[in-house]
Backbone as JSON, one array per atom type, in Angstrom:
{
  "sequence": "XXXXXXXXXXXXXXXXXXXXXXXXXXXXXXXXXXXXXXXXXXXXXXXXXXXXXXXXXXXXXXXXXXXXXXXXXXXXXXXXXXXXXXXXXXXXXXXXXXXXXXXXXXXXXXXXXXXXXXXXXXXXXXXXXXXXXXXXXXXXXXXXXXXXXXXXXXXXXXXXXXXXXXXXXXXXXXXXXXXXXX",
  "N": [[25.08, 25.03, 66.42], [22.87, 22.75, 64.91], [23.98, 19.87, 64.04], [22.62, 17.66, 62.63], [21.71, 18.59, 60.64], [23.59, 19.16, 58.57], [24.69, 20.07, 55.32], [26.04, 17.84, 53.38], [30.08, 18.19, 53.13], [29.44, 21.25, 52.88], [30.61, 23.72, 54.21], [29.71, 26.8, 54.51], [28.13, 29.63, 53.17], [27.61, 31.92, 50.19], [26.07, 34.44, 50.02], [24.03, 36.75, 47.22], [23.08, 40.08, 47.12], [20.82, 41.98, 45.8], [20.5, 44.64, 47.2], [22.13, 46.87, 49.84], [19.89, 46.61, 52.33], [18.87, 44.81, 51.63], [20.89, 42.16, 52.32], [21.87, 43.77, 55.19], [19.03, 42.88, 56.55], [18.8, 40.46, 56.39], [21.69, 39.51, 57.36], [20.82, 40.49, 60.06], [18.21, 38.37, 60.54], [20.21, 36.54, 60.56], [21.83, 36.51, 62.95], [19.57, 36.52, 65.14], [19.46, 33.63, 64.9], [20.72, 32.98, 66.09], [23.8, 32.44, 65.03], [27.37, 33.67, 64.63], [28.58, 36.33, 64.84], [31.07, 36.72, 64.23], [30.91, 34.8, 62.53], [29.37, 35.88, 60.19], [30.03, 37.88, 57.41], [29.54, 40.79, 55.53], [30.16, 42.2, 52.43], [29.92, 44.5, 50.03], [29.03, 47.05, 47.71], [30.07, 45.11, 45.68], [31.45, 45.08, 43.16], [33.08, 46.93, 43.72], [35.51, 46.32, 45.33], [36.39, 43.94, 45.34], [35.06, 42.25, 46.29], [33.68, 39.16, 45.9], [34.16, 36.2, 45.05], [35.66, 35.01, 43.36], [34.76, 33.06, 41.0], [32.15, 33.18, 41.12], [32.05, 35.27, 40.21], [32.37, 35.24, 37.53], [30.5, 33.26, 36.54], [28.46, 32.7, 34.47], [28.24, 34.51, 32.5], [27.33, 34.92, 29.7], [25.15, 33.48, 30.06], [21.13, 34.05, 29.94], [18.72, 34.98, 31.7], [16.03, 32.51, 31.65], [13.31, 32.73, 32.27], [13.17, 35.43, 31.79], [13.53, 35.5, 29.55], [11.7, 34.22, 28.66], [9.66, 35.77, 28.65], [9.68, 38.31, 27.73], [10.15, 37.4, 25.03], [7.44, 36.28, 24.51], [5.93, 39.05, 25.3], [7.07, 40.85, 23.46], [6.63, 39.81, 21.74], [3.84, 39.87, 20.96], [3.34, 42.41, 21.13], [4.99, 43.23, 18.63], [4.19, 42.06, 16.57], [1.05, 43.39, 17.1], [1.51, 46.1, 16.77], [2.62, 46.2, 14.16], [0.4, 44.79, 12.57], [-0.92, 47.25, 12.94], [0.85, 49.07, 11.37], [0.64, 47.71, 8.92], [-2.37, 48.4, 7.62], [-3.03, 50.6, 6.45], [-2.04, 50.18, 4.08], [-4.2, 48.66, 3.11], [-5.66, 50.62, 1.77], [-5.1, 50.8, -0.89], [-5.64, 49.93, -3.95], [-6.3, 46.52, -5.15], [-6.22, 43.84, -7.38], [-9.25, 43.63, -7.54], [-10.33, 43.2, -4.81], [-12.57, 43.53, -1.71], [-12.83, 46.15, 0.63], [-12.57, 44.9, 3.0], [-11.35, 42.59, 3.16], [-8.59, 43.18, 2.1], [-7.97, 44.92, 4.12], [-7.56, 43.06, 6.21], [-6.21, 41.11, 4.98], [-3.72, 42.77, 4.78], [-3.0, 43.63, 7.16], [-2.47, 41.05, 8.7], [-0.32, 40.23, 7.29], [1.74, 42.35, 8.28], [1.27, 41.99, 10.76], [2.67, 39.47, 10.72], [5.17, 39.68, 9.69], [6.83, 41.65, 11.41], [6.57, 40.75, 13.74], [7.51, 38.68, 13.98], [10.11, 39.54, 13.75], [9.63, 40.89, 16.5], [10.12, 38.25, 18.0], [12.79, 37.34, 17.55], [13.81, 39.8, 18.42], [13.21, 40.97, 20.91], [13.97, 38.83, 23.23], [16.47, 38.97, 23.0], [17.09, 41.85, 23.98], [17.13, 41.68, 26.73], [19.07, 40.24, 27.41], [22.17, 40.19, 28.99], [24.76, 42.69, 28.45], [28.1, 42.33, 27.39], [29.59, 44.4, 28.35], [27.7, 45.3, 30.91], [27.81, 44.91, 34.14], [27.85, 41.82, 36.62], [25.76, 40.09, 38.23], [27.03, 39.13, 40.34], [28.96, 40.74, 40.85], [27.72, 43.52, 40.58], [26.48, 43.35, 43.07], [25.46, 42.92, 46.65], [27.68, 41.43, 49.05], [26.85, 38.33, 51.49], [28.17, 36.56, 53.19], [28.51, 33.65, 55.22], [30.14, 31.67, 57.81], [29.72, 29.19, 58.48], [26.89, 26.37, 57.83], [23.73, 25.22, 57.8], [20.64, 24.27, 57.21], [18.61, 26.07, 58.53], [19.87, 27.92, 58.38], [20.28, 28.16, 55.65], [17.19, 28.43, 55.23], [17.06, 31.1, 56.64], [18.47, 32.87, 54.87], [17.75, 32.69, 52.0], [14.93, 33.7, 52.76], [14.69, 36.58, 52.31], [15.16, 36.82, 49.47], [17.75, 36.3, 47.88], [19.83, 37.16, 44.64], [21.81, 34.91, 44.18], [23.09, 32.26, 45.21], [25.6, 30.19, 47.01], [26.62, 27.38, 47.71], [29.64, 26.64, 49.82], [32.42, 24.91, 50.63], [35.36, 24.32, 52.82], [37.52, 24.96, 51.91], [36.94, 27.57, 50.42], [35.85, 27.0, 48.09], [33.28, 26.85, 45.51], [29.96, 24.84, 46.15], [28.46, 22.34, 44.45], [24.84, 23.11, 43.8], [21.52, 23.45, 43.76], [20.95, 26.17, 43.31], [23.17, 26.76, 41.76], [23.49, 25.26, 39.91], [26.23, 23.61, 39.29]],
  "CA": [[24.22, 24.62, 65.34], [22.32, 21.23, 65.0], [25.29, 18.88, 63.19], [21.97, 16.64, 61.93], [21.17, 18.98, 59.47], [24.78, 19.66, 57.66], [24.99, 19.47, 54.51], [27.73, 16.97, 53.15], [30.8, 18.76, 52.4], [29.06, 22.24, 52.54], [30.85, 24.86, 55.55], [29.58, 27.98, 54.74], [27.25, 29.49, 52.56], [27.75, 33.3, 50.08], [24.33, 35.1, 49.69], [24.38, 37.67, 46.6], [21.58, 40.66, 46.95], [20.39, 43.24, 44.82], [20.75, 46.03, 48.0], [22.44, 46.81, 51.42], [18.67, 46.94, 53.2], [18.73, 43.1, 52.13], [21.53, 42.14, 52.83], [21.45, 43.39, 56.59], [18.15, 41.92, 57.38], [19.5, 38.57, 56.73], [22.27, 39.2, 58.87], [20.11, 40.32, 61.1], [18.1, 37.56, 61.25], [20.87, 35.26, 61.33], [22.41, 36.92, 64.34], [18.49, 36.26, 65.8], [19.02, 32.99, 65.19], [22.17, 32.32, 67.01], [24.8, 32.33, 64.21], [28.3, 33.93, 66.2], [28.92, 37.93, 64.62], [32.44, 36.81, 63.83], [30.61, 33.85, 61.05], [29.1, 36.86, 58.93], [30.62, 38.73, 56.47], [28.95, 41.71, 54.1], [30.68, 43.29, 51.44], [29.36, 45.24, 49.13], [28.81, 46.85, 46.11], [31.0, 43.64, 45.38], [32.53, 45.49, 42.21], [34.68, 47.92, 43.48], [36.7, 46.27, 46.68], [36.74, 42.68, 44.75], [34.98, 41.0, 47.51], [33.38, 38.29, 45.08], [35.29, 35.2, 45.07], [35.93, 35.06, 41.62], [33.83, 31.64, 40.38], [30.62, 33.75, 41.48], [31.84, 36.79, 39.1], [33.06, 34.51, 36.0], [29.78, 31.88, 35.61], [27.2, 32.37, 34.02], [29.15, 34.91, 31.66], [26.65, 34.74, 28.61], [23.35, 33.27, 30.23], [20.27, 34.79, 29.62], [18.01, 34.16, 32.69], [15.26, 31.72, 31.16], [12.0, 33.41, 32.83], [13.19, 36.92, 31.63], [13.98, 35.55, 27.83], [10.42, 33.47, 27.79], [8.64, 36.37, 29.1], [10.33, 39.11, 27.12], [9.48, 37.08, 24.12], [5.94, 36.41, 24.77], [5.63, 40.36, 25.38], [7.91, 41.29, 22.67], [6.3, 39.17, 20.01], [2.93, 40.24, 20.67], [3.6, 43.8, 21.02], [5.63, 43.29, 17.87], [2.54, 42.01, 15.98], [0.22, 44.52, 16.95], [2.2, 47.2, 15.47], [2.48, 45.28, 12.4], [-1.28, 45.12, 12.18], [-1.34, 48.91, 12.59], [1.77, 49.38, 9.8], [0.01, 47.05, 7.49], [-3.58, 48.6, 7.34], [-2.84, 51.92, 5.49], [-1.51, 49.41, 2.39], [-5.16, 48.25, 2.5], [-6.45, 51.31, 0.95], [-4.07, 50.27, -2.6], [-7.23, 48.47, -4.47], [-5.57, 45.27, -6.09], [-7.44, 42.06, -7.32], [-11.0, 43.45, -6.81], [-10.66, 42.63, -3.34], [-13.13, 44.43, -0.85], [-11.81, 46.81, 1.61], [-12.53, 44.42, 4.55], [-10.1, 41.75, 2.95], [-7.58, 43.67, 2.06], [-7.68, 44.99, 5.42], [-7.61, 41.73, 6.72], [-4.74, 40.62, 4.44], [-2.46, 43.39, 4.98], [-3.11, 43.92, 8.82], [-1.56, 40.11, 8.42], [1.0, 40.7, 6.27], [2.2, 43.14, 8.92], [1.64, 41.55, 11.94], [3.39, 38.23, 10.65], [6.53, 40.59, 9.86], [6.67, 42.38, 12.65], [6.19, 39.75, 14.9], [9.24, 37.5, 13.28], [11.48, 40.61, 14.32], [9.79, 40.8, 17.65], [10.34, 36.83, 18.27], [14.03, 37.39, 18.06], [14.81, 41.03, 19.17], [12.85, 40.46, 22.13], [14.88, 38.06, 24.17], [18.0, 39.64, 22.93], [17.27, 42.9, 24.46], [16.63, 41.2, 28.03], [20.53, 39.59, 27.57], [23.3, 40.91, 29.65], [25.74, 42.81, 27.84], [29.7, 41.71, 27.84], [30.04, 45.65, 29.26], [27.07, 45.61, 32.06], [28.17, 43.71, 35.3], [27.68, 40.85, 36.11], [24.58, 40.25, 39.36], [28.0, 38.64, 41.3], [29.98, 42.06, 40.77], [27.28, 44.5, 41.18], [25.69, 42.85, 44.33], [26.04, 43.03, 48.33], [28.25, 40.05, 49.59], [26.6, 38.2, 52.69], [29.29, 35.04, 53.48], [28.81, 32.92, 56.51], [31.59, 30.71, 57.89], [28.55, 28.1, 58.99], [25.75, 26.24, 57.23], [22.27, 23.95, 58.13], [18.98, 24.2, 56.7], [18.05, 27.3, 59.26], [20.77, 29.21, 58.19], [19.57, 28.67, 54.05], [15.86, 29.33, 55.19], [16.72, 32.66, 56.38], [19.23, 33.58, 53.4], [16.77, 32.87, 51.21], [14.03, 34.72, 52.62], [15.36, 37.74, 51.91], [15.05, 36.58, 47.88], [19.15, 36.93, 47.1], [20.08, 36.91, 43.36], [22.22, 33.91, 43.81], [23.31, 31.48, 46.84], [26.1, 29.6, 46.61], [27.33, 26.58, 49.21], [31.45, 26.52, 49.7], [33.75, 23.91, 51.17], [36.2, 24.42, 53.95], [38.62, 25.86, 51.05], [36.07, 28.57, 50.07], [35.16, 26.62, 46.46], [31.78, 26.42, 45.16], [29.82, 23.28, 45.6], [26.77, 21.96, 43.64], [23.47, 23.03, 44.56], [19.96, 23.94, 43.19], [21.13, 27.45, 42.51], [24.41, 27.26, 40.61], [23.75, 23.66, 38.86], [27.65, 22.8, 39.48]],
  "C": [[24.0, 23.11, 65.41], [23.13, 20.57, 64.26], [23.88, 18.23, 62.65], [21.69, 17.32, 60.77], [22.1, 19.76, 58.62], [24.21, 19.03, 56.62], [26.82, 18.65, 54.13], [28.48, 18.12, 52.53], [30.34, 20.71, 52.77], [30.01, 22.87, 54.19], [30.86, 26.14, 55.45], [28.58, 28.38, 53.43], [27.46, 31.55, 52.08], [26.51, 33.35, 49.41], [24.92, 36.71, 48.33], [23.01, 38.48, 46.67], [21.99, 42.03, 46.2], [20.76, 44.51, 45.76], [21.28, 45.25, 49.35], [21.08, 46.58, 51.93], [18.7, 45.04, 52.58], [19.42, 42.01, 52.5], [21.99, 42.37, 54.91], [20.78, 42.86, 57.08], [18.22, 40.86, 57.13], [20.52, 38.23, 57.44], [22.06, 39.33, 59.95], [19.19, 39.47, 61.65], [18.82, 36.28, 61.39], [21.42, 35.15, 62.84], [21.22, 35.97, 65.23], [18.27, 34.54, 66.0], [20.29, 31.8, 65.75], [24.03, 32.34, 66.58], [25.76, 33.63, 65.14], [28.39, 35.64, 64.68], [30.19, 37.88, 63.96], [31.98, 35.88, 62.33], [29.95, 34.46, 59.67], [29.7, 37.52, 58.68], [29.89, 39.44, 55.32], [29.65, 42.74, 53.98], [29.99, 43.56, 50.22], [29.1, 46.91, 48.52], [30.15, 46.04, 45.9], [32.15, 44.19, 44.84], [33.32, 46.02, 42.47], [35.47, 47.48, 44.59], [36.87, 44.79, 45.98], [36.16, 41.39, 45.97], [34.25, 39.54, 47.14], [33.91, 37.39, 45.12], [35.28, 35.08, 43.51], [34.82, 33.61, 40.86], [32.43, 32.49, 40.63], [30.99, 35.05, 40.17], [32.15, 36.39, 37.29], [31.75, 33.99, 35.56], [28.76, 32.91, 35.25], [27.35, 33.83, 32.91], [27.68, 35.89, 30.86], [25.53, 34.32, 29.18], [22.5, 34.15, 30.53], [18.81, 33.87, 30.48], [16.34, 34.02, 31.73], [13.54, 32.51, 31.63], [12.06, 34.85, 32.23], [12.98, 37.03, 29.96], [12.37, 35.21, 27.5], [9.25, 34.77, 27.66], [8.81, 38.06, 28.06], [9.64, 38.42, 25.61], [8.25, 36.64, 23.56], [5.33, 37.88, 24.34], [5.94, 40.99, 24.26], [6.87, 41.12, 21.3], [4.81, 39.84, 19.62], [2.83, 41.62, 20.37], [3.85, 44.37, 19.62], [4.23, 43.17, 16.67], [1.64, 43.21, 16.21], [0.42, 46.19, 16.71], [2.58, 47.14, 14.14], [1.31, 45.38, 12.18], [-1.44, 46.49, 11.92], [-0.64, 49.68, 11.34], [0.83, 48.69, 8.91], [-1.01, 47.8, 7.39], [-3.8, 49.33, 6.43], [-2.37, 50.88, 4.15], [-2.93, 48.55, 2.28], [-5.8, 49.38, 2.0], [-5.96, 51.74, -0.31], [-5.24, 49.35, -2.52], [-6.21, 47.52, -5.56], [-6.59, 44.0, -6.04], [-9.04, 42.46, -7.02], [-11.13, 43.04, -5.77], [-11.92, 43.87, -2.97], [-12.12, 44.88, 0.2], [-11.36, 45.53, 2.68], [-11.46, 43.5, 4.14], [-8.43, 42.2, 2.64], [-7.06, 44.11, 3.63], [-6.9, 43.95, 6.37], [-5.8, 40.77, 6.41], [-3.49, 41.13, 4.56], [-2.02, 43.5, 6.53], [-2.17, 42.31, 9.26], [-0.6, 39.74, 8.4], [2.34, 41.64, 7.69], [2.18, 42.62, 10.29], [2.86, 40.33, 11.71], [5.19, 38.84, 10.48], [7.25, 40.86, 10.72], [7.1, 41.65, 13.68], [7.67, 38.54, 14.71], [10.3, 38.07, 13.68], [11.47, 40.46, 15.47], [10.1, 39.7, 18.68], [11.81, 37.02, 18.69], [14.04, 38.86, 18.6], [14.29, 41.24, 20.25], [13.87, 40.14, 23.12], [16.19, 38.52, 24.07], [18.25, 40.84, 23.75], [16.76, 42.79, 25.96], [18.32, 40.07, 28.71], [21.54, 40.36, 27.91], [24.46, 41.16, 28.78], [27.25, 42.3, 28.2], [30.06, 43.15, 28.7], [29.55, 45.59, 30.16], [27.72, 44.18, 33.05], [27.28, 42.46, 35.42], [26.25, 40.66, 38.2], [26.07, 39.94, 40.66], [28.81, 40.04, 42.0], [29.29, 43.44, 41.03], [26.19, 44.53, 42.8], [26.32, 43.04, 45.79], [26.4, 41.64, 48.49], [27.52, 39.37, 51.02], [27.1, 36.82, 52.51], [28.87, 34.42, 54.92], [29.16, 32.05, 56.33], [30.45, 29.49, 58.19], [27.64, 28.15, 58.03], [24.95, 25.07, 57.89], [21.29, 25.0, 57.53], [18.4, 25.38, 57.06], [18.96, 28.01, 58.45], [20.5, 29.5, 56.51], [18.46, 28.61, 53.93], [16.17, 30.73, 55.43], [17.83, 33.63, 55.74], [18.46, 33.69, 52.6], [15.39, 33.83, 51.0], [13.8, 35.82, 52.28], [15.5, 37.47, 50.2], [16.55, 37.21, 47.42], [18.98, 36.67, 45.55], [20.54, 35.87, 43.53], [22.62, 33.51, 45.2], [24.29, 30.46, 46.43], [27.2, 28.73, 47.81], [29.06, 26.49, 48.97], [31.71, 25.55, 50.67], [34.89, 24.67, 52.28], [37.46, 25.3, 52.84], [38.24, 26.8, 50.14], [35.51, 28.0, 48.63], [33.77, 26.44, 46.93], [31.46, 25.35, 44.91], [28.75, 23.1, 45.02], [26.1, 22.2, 44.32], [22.52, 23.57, 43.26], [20.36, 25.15, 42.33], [22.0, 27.78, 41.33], [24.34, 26.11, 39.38], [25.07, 22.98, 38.79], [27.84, 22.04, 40.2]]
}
């Protein structure tokens, strides 16, 4: 491997994926791209042989991935609203105040979305948050470890779109990067 393009500190690099089928073709094209047969390692389904290093199955515990919560509550809220509009409407045909139908309409269809929509704001994003019972992406994922790292070797980990990527040290700890924020 090219030594110019180490990272500081970094000697090895654990890939977490959603399936075996992605998982191999990243060891397959690391093999392709010289890396030695003895520097990869895949284990997986993580959870049941413990092959996780433990700091990958502990973080992120409680977080509630940010793209899933904004998007969930976007979807949620509106959704939430326009079933409120449809609950409210039927309480415009109660005549109060001399209104006309169309305002009442108007006012209750409102009334019901603004409700509605206050529930779907929060119960939204909540129901897109990893329970304390469901695993955790570390624990139900395929392990792909290599004892080596450069730049080639976390283009074609990545390509393969893992759940998480995480650079280690000569004494297997996790070091800061992009992915983990530590």
């Amino acid at each position: 491997m090219d030594e110019s393009h180490r990272t500081p500190h970094a000697h090895g690099v654990i890939a977490i994926y959603r399936d075996e089928a992605s998982a191999q073709r990243a060891a397959t094209a690391l093999r392709s791209i010289g890396v030695s047969e003895s520097s990869i390692r895949s284990r997986g389904p993580a959870g049941g042989d413990h092959a996780t290093p433990t700091p990958l199955v502990e973080d992120h515990a409680a977080v509630v991935d940010a793209e899933k919560a904004l998007f969930a509550g976007a979807a949620g809220t509106a959704i939430a609203m326009a079933v409120g509009a449809v609950i409210g409407l039927p309480f415009a045909f109660i005549e109060f105040l001399d209104w006309p139908f169309w305002l009442r309409a108007i006012s209750t269809m409102t009334i019901g979305a603004l409700m509605v929509g206050a529930v779907g704001i929060i119960a939204a994003p909540a129901l897109v948050t990893r329970r304390p019972d469901q695993a955790a992406e570390g624990v139900k994922g395929v392990v792909l470890a290599v004892d080596d790292y450069s730049t080639q070797i976390a283009q074609v980990i990545t390509n393969e779109k893992p759940v998480r990527i995480d650079l280690v040290d000569d004494g297997g700890q996790t070091l800061p990067n992009d992915t983990t924020g530590r």
